[in-house]
N, C-alpha and C positions, 0 to 999 in steps of 0.2 A: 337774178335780179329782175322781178316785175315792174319795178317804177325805171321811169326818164331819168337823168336827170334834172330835167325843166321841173318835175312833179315831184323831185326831191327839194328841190328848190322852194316850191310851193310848201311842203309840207314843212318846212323848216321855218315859214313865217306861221306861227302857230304859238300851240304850247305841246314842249316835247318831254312827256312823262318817262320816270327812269321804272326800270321795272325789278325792282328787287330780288335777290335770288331767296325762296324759299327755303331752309333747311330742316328737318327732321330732330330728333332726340340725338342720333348721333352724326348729325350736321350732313349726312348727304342731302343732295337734291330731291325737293320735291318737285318732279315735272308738270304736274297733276295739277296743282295750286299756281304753280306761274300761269300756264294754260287759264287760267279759273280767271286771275288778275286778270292778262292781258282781254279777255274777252269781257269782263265787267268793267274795264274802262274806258273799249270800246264803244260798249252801251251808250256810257253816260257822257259820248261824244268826244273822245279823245284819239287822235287818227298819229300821231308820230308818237313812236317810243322808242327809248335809248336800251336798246340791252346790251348787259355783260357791261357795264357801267362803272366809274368809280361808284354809284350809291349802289349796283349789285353785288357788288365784292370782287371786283373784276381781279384785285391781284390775291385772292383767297381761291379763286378757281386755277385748276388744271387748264391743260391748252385745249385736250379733252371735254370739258365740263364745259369751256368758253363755246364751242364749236356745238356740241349740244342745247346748250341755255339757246340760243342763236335760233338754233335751229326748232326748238320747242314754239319759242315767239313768233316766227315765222310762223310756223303748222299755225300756231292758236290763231293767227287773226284774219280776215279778208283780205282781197288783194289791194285794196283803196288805203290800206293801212301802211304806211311808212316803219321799217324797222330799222334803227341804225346797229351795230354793232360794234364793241368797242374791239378796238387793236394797238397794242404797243409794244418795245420791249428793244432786242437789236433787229436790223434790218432783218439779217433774215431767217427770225422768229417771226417777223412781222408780218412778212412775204409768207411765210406756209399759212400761219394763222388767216389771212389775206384767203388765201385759193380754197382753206378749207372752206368759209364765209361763202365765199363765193360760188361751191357747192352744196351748198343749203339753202341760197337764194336772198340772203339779207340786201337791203337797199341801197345801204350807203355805210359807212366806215369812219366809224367816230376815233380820228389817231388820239389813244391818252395823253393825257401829258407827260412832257419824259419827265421818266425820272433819273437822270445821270445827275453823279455831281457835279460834274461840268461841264458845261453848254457851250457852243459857239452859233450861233446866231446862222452864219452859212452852212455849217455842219445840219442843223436841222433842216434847212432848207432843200439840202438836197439829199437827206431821210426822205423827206415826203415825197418828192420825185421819185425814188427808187421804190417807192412804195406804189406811187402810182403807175409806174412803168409795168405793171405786171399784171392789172387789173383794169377792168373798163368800169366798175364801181365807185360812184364819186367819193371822194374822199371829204370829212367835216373835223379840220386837227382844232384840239381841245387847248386852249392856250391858258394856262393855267402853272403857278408857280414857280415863273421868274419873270421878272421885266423888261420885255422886249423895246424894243425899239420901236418909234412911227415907221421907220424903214421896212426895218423886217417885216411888221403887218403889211405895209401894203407889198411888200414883197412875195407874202404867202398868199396873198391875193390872186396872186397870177403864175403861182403851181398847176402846170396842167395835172384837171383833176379835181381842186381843188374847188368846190363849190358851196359853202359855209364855213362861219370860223365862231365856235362857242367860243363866247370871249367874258375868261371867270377872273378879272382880275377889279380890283375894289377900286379904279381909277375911269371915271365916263370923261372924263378928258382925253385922255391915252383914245380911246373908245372913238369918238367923234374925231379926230386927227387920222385915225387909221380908217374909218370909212369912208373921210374925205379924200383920202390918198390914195386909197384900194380899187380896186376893179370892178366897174358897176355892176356885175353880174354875181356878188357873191353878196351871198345872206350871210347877215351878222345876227347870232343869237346868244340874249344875253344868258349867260352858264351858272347866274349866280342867285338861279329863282326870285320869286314874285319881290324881294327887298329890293331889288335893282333896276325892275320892270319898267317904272315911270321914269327913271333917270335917264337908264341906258336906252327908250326908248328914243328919248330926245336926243339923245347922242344919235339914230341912225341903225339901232336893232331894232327886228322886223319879226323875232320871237323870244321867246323864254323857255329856259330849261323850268322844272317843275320844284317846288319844295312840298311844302303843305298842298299844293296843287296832285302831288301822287297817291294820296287819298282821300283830297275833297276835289276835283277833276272839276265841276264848277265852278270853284273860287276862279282857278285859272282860263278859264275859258269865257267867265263873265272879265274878267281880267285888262284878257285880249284883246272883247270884243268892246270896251271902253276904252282901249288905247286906238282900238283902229279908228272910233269913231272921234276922236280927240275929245274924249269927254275928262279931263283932267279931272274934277274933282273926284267924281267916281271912280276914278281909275286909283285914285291918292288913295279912298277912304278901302277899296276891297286890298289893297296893295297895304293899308298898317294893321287889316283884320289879322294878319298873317305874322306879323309880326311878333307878335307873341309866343307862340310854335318855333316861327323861325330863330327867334331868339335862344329857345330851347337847345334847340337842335347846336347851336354853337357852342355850348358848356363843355366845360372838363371832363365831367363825373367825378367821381370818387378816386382818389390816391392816384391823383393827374393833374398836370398843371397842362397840358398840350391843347390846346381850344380845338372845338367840335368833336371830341374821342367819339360822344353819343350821336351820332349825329345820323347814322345810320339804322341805329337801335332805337332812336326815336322817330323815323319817319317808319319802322316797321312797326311800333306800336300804335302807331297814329291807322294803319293799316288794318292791326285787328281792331281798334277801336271805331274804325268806318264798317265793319265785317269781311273784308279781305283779309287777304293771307301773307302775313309778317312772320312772325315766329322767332327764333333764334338767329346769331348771327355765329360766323368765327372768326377766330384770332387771328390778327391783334385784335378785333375789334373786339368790344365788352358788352354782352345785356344789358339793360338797365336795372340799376340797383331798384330794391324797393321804392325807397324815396323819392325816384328819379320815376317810379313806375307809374305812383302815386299820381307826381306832378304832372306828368305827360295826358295822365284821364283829367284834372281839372282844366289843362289848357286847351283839350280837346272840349271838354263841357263848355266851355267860354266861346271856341270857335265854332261849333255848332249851332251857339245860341247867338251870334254875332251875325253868322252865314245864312242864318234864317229871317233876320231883319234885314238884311242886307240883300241880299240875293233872290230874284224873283226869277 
């Protein structure tokens, strides 16, 4: 671990780009092209990135593959660079995956959200404790589908360890109760990209996870730098540019009723459509059909021509 945690802290009031895993013809990893990403969007000013992500296939990767992606994004960037890496699964899957991390140098430790079908609200709680009981790495748990309680948030607040809370649930009410509640010292970042930005900003988050923002790195960073300044309406009008894309990004596809299937295959075609490296995805997840390929280059032509009135 190079970063503090005070400077993980910092890096978390930002915008934190997810960095997609590349794959080939026959879907292995391309090391070469994440390396490529993560250093071109360093360029264009973007300093926190989430790897081994729900948007990089995190449960399509080996524990293997997770430990490598990890450790690729680490190599690719400076030391100024924030890398979180994701980790979930049972304790302790969690805890090796954890020490592997932890010998490759990653920053901080983005906990997935579980996925058990059944939760108890204290059971997770002291997941995250035994998770941090093993690591001096701060930990960033991903709160994301199911509905917790005001409790339990500000409960998880005060996890040693625990020093941000991506918070992707579509309620800024929930949002502002749990930061009023919570421990001043943890950053709340909103996990639900640039649509939530001005909401949940006023709710009391202090960053954003990435949509459109992971391969137009500008939108999101002019974004940011309009929320910090309270500039409401420009923060409204670059926050509905996005919209459109974002919208995208939520559909079925084809011979699907399940909302956002594409959701990953279009933030990777939006990738090559910037000249980054997207590519294919795996299963479940689906390419985009033609149609769907079609429509992702008009919406990309539209935000382009939007981002250039827009964006100085």
């Amino acid at each position: 671990m190079s970063l503090s945690a005070q400077q993980v802290r910092s890096h978390l009031r930002g915008v934190a780009v997810g960095l997609l895993t590349p794959f080939d013809d026959d879907l292995e990893i391309e090391h070469e092209k994440l390396a490529e990403n993560a250093q071109d969007l360093y360029q264009e000013g973007i300093r926190t990135f989430l790897s081994v992500a729900n948007i990089s296939e995190y449960h399509s990767l080996s524990e293997s593959e997770r430990v490598d992606v990890a450790e690729t994004s680490v190599n690719a960037l400076p030391s100024d660079a924030c890398v979180l890496a994701g980790v979930g699964g049972s304790t302790a899957a969690a805890q090796d995956l954890i020490r592997a991390y932890d010998g490759v140098g990653v920053d901080a430790l983005m906990v997935m959200p579980p996925d058990h079908t059944y939760l108890h609200e204290q059971g997770l709680l002291e997941y995250y404790r035994d998770l941090a009981s093993i690591t001096e790495t701060p930990l960033v748990p991903y709160v994301r589908g199911f509905d917790p309680s005001v409790e339990y948030l500000a409960a998880l607040t005060r996890v040693e360890g625990v020093i941000g809370i991506k918070y992707a649930l579509e309620d800024p009410v929930k949002l502002g109760a749990g930061v009023a509640a919570g421990a001043d010292d943890v950053v709340w970042v909103d996990g639900l990209a640039e649509p939530f930005a001005v909401s949940f900003w006023a709710e009391g988050a202090e960053g954003f996870s990435a949509g459109v923002s992971n391969f137009r790195p500008e939108i999101g960073l002019e974004l940011f730098e309009a929320l910090s300044d309270g500039d409401w309406e420009r923060a409204c009008q670059l926050r509905n540019i996005c919209l459109p894309y974002q919208n995208f990004r939520s559909e079925t596809g084809q011979q699907n009723t399940i909302p956002g299937a594409i959701s990953v295959s279009a933030v990777k075609k939006g990738l090559d459509l910037a000249g980054l490296h997207g590519g294919t995805v795996r299963e479940p997840i689906r390419p985009l059909a033609p149609e769907e390929a079609d429509k992702a280059e008009q919406l990309y032509a539209q935000l382009d021509d939007d981002i250039e009135s827009l964006v100085q």
